[in-house]
MARKESE-418790 format. One line per 2 residues: number of its first residue (from 0); their letters; for each residue x, y, z of C-alpha. Coordinates in steps of 0.1 Angstrom, whole numbers. Each point is the difference from the previous one (the first is absolute). Layout:
# MARKESE-418790
NUM = a = X Y Z | ...
# end
This chain:
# MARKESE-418790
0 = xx = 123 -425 -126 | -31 19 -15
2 = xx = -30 -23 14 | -22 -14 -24
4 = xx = -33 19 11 | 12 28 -6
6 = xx = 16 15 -34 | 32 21 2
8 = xx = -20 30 -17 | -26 0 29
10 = xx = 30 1 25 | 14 37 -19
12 = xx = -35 13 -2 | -4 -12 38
14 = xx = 33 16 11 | -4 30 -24
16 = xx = -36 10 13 | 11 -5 43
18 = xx = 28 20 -10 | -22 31 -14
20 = xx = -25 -3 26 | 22 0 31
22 = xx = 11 34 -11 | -36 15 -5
24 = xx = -4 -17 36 | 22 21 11
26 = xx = 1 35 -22 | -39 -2 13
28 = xx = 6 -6 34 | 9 40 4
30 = xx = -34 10 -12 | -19 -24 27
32 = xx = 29 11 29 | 1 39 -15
34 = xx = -32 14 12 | 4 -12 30
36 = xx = 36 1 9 | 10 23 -22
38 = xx = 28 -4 -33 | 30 9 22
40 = xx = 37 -19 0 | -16 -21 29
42 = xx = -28 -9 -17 | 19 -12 -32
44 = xx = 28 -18 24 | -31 -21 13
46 = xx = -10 -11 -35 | 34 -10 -8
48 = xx = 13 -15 30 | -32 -22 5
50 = xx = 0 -8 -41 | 41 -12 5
52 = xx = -12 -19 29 | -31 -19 -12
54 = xx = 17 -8 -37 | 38 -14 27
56 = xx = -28 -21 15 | -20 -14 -31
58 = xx = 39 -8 -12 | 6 -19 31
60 = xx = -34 -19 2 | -6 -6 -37
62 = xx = 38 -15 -2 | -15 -24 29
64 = xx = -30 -9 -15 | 11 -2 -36
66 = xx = 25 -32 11 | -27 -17 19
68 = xx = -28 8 -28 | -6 -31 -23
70 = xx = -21 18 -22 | -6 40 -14
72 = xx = -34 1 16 | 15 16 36
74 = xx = 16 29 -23 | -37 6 -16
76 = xx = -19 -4 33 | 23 28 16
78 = xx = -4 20 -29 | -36 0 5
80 = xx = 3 3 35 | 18 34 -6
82 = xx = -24 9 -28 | -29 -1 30
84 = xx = 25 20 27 | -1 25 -26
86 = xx = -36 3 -8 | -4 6 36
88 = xx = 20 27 2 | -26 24 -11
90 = xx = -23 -14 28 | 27 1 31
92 = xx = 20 31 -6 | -24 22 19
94 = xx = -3 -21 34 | 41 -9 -3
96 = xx = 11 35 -1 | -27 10 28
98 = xx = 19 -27 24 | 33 9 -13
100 = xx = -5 34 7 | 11 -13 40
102 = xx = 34 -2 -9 | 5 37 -8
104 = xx = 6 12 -35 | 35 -19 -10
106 = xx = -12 -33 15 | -35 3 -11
108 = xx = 10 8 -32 | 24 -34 -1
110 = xx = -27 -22 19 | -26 10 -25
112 = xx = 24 -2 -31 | 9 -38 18
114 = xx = -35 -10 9 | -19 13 -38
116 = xx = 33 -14 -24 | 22 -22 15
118 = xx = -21 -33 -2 | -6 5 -40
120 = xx = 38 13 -6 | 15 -31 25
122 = xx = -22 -26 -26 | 12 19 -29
124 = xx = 32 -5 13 | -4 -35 -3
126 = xx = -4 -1 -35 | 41 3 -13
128 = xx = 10 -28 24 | -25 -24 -16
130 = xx = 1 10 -38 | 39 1 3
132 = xx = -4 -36 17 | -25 -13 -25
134 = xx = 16 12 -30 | 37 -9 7
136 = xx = 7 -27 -26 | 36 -17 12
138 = xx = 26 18 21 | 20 11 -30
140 = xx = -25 27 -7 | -14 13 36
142 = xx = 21 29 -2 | -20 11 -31
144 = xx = -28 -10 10 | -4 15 29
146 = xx = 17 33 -14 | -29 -3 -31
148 = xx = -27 0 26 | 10 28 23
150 = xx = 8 22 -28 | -38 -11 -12
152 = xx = -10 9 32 | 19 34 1
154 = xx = -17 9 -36 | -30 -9 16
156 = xx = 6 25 31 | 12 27 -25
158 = xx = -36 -2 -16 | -18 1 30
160 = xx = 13 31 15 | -1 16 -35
162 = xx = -38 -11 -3 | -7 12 31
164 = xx = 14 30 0 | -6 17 -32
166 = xx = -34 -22 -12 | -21 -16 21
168 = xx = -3 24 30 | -9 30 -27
170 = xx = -31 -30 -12 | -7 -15 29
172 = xx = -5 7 35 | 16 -22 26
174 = xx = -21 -23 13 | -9 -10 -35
176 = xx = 40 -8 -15 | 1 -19 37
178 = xx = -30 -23 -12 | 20 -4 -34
180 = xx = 31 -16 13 | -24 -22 22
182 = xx = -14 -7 -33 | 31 -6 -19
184 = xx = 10 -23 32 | -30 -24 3
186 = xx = -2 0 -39 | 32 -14 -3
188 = xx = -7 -27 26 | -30 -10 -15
190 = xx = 18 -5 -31 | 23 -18 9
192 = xx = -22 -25 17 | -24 -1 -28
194 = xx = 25 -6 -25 | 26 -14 11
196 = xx = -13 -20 22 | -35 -10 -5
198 = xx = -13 9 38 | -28 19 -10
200 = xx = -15 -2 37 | 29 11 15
202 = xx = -2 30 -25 | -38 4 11
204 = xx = 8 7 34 | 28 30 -13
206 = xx = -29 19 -20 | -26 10 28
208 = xx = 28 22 14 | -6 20 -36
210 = xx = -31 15 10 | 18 22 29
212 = xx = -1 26 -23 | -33 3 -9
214 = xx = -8 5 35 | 22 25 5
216 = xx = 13 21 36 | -26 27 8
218 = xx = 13 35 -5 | -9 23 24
220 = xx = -14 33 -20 | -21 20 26
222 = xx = -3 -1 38 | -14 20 28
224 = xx = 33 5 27 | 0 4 33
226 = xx = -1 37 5 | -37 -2 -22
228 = xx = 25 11 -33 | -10 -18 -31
230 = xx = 30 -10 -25 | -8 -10 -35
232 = xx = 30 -13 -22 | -11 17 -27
234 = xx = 22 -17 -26 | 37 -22 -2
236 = xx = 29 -8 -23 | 26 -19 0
238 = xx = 24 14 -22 | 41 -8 -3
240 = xx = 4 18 31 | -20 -2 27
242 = xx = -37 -5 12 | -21 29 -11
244 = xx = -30 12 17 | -28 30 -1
246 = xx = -13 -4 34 | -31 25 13
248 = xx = -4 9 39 | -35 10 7
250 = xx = -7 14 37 | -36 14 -15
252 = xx = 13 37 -3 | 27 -2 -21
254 = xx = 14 -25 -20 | 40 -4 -6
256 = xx = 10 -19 -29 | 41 -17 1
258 = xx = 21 -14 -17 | 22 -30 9
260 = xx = 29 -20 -12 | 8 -29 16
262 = xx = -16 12 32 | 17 36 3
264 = xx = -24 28 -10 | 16 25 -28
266 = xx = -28 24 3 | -35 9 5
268 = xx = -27 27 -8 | -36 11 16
270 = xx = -22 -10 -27 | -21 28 11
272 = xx = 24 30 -14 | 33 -24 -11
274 = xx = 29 16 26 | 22 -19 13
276 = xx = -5 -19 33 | 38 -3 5
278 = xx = 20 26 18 | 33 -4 -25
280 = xx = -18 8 -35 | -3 38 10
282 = xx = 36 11 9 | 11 -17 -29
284 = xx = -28 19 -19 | 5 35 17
286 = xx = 33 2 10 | 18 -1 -33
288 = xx = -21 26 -14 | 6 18 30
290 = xx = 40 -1 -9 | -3 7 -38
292 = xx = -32 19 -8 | 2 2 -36
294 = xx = 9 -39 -6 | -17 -10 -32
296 = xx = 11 -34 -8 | -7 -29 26
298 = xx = 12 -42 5 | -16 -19 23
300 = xx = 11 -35 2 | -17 -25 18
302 = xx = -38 6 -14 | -15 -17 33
304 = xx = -40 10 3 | 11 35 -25
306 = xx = -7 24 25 | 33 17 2
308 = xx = 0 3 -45 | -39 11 1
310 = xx = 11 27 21 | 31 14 -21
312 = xx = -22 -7 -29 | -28 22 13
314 = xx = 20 32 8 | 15 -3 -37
316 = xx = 28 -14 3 | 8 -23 -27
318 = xx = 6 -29 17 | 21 -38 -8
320 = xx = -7 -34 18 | 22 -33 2
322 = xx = -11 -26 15 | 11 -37 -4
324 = xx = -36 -19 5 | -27 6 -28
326 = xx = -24 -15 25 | 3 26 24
328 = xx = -5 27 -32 | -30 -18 -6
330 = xx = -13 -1 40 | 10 40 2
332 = xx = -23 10 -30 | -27 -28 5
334 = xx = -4 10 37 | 21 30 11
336 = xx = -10 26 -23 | 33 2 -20
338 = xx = -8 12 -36 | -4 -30 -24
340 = xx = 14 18 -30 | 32 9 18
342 = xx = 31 -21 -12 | 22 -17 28
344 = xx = 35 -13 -12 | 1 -37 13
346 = xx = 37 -2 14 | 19 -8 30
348 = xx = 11 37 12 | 37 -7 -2
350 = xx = -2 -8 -32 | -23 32 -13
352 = xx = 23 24 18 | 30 -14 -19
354 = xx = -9 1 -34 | -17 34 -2
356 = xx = 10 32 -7 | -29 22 13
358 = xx = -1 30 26 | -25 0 22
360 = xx = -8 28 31 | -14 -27 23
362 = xx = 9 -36 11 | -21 -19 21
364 = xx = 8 -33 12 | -21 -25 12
366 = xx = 6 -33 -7 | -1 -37 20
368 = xx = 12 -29 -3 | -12 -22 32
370 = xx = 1 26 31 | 21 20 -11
372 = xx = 20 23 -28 | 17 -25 -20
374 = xx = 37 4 4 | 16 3 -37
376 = xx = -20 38 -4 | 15 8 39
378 = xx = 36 2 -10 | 24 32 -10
380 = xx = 3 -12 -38 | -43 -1 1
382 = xx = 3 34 13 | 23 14 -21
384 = xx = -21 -14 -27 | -33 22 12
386 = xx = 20 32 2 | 13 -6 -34
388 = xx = -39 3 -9 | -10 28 23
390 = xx = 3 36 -16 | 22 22 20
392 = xx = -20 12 20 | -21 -38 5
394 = xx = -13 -15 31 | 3 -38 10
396 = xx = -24 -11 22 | -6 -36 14
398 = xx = -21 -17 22 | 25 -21 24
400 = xx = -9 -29 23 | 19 7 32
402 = xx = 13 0 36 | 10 28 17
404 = xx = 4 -14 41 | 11 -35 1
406 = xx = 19 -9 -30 | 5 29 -25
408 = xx = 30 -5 -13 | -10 -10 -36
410 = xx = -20 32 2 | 23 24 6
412 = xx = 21 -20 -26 | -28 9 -24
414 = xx = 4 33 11 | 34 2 2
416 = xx = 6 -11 -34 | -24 28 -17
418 = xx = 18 25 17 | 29 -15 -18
420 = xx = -14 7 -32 | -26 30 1
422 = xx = 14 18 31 | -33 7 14
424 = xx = -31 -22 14 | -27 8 23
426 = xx = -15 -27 20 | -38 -4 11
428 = xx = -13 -29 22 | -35 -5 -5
430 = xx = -6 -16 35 | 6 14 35
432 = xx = 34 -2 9 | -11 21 32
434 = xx = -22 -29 16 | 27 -24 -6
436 = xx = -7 -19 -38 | 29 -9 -12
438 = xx = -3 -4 -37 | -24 0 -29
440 = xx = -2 23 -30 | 24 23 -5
442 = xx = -2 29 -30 | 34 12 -7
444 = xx = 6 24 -26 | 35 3 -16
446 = xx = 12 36 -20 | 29 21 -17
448 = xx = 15 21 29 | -6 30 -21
450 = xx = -37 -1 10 | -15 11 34
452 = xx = -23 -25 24 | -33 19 -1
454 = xx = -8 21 33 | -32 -9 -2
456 = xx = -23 -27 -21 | -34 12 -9
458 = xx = -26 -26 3 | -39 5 3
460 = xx = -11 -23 27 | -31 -10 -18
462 = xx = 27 -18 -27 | 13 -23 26
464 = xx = -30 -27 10 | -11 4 35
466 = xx = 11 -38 15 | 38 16 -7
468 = xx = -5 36 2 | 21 7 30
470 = xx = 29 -29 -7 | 1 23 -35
472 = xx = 4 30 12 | 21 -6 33
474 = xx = 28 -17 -24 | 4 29 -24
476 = xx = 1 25 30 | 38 -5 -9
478 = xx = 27 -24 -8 | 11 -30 23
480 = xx = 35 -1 8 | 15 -37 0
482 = xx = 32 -2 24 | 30 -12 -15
484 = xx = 3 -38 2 | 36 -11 6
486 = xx = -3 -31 -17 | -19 18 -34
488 = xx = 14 -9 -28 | -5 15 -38
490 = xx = -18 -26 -18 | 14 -16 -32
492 = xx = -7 -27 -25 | 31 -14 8
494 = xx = -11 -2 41 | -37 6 9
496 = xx = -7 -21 31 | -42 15 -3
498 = xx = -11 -35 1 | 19 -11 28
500 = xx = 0 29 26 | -38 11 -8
502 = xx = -10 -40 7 | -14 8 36
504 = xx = -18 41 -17 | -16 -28 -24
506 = xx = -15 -23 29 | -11 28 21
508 = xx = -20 9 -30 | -13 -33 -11
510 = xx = -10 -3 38 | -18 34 -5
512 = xx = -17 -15 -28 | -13 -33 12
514 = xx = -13 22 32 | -19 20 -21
516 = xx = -14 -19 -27 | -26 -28 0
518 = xx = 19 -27 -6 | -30 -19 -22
520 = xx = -1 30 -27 | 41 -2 5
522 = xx = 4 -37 -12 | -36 1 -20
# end
């Protein structure tokens, strides 16, 4: 029977408001684990294994605690309790994931998910057991009352992960929607022991935890690293897909400027004359050209720092971008030198290639999602889709993450299913297979059979920036030849296994990352 204290109208907006917040607990919890861990199927198993757990246990111990509970005040003092777990959140990520980082990339990445989230979803998951318990009238009517509650509680959930997703990370970064639902928590067991109860003292000690916010985690901005290298982050985002970053690298001659999603860099320029300090923009660049001469019509998709669209756009070539973040537009032209008056169409690529009709002499892809090229635009319908747009005498070209030694078999599927459709591809590693690296980016290049590979590519050395001059011009001494794989497959919507087989390509590259990057201006 509802208890007196407490109304039955309190009780919905109690169970309404825990429902919404455990889901932007754990929508958010990719964009504290991301930049770390990376946004691979491991990462998001973590999330949702240790979100299923904690809520399974907050059932169990809020069943417990709602029969031995003679009044609604242990339901309001958890809900404060994990109103202050998550305002600390903010504040404990960056230690937590430094420790995790012991137990390797799968179990650091469900230690740290564990350790930062499970304590404020397990008392959230306390809630249902109690409102069901305090609102169940008389036997006759438990069944719908509990089935009026949870499908609050699911409307609730619904909300939260539509919140998340499409409002409040565009407005707010995440430390700040972290301190709202902390917020939203304490407030509603302040209330509830203010007015419904009269324990104003017992309120009192609830509100100093408020001020966490106002004395908020330092972000590190600008350090001096070990090798005497001075990184500035220059400016960050948080958009509705991933953790944005202009980052500068200053060793006192030259100054590189990057920039990073979620921890993986998707490009970066000398500041000094703007070329590229990464080996794969030039191939992709060159190479093309080098098969068709007279292309005039050019699609990049993936927009990235726009060094590969400046280029096209430079030589004359009219020249389209897609790219499905507005706040990596906004980075490009704000940091990168891509024109400001140029239009990118905001789209995911899939979708662009689809409904168009326009021929184009070039291709280029270059596009990310986590480590790696997401899988839907890595299939034979995707393909088929891009030759429908190329001219007849087009070129496709795309910057692949992959292995070539170890584990290449969803490589040479990759490869295996363009020949299925084009006929033709040409393969250039842009590391040195020759001293034993194993993967890393890969340009591949993708044509009608009717045209010829080029004997040779023309390429002034003085285009190519010195730092990867030689890589450059060692890979487009010729093509790589990628031995048949006996378990290859050709790739489909119907069966694309990317996201399973390429799980240990994607560690090995998030290991590269946290080797190589300083793990404050990572997590700042």
């Amino acid at each position: 029977m509802i208890d007196k204290s407490v109304s039955k109208l309190f009780l919905i907006i109690t169970a309404l408001t825990c429902g919404t917040l455990i889901m932007v607990i754990e929508v958010l919890g990719s964009r504290v684990i991301g930049p770390f861990f990376g946004v691979s199927l491991f990462v998001w198993t973590s999330l949702i294994a240790v979100t299923m757990i904690a809520l399974a246990a907050g059932y169990m111990i809020g069943g417990i605690l709602s029969d031995r509970a003679k009044s609604p005040d242990t339901l309001y003092l958890l809900i404060g309790i994990a109103g202050l777990s998550t305002l600390l959140i903010p504040y404990a990520k960056i230690p937590v994931l430094k420790f995790c980082l012991a137990f390797g990339l799968r179990g650091g990445a469900f230690a740290g998910s564990m350790a930062l989230f499970a304590p404020s979803l397990t008392l959230l998951g306390c809630v249902s057991p109690f409102v069901i318990r305090l609102a169940a009238r008389e036997v006759s009517n438990v069944g719908r009352t509990v089935g009026s509650f949870y499908a609050l509680s699911t409307i609730g959930s619904v909300l939260g992960t539509v919140l998340t997703g499409f409002v409040l990370v565009a407005f707010m970064g995440v430390n700040n929607i972290f301190f709202l639902v902390g917020f939203l928590l304490v407030g509603l067991a302040v209330s509830y022991f203010v007015f419904f109860r009269g324990k104003i003292v017992t309120a009192a000690l609830l509100l100093p935890i408020l001020i966490l916010p106002f004395v908020a985690p330092t972000s590190v901005d600008s350090k001096i690293l070990e090798n005497g290298n001075k990184v500035t982050v220059i400016d960050r985002t948080d958009s509705r897909y991933g953790n944005i970053k202009a980052i500068d690298y200053d060793n006192g001659n030259m100054v590189i400027r990057q920039l990073s999603i979620d921890g993986l860099t998707q490009g970066g320029v000398d500041i000094k004359n703007g070329l590229s300090t990464f080996a794969y923009t030039y191939p992709l660049q060159f190479v093309p050209v080098a098969i068709n001469p007279k292309g005039r019509r050019c699609l990049v998709i993936g927009l990235g720092a726009g060094i590969i669209p400046r280029w096209y756009m430079a030589r004359g070539v009219k020249t389209d971008v897609v790219d499905i973040d507005p706040a990596v537009v906004e980075m490009a032209s704000k940091y990168f030198g891509y024109p400001a008056g140029e239009q990118v169409v905001i789209e995911d690529a899939r979708y662009f290639l689809g409904k168009g009709e326009e021929k184009y002499d070039y291709i280029i892809l270059d596009v990310f999602n986590g480590d790696v090229t997401p899988s839907h635009i890595l299939s034979k319908e995707a393909f088929n889709l891009i030759k429908s747009r190329l001219n007849d005498n087009g070129v496709f070209a795309m910057n692949l993450v992959g292995n070539l030694r170890e584990n290449p078999v969803m490589t040479a599927s990759v490869i295996k299913t363009l020949d299925s459709v084009f006929g033709k591809t040409m393969v250039m590693p842009l590391f040195n297979t020759q001293k034993g690296a194993d993967f890393g980016n890969i340009a591949v290049f993708a044509y009608a059979a009717e045209l010829q590979k080029p004997k040779q590519i023309r390429v002034i050395p003085r285009q190519i920036h010195p730092i990867i001059r030689q890589i450059v011009l060692f890979a487009m001494q010729g093509s790589y030849s990628i031995p048949e794989h006996p378990e290859a497959i050709i790739l489909t919507d119907e069966y694309n296994p990317m996201d399973f087989y390429d799980l240990e390509l994607k560690e090995k590259i998030r290991e590269n990352i946290l080797k190589g990057s300083d793990w404050d201006i990572l997590l700042s």
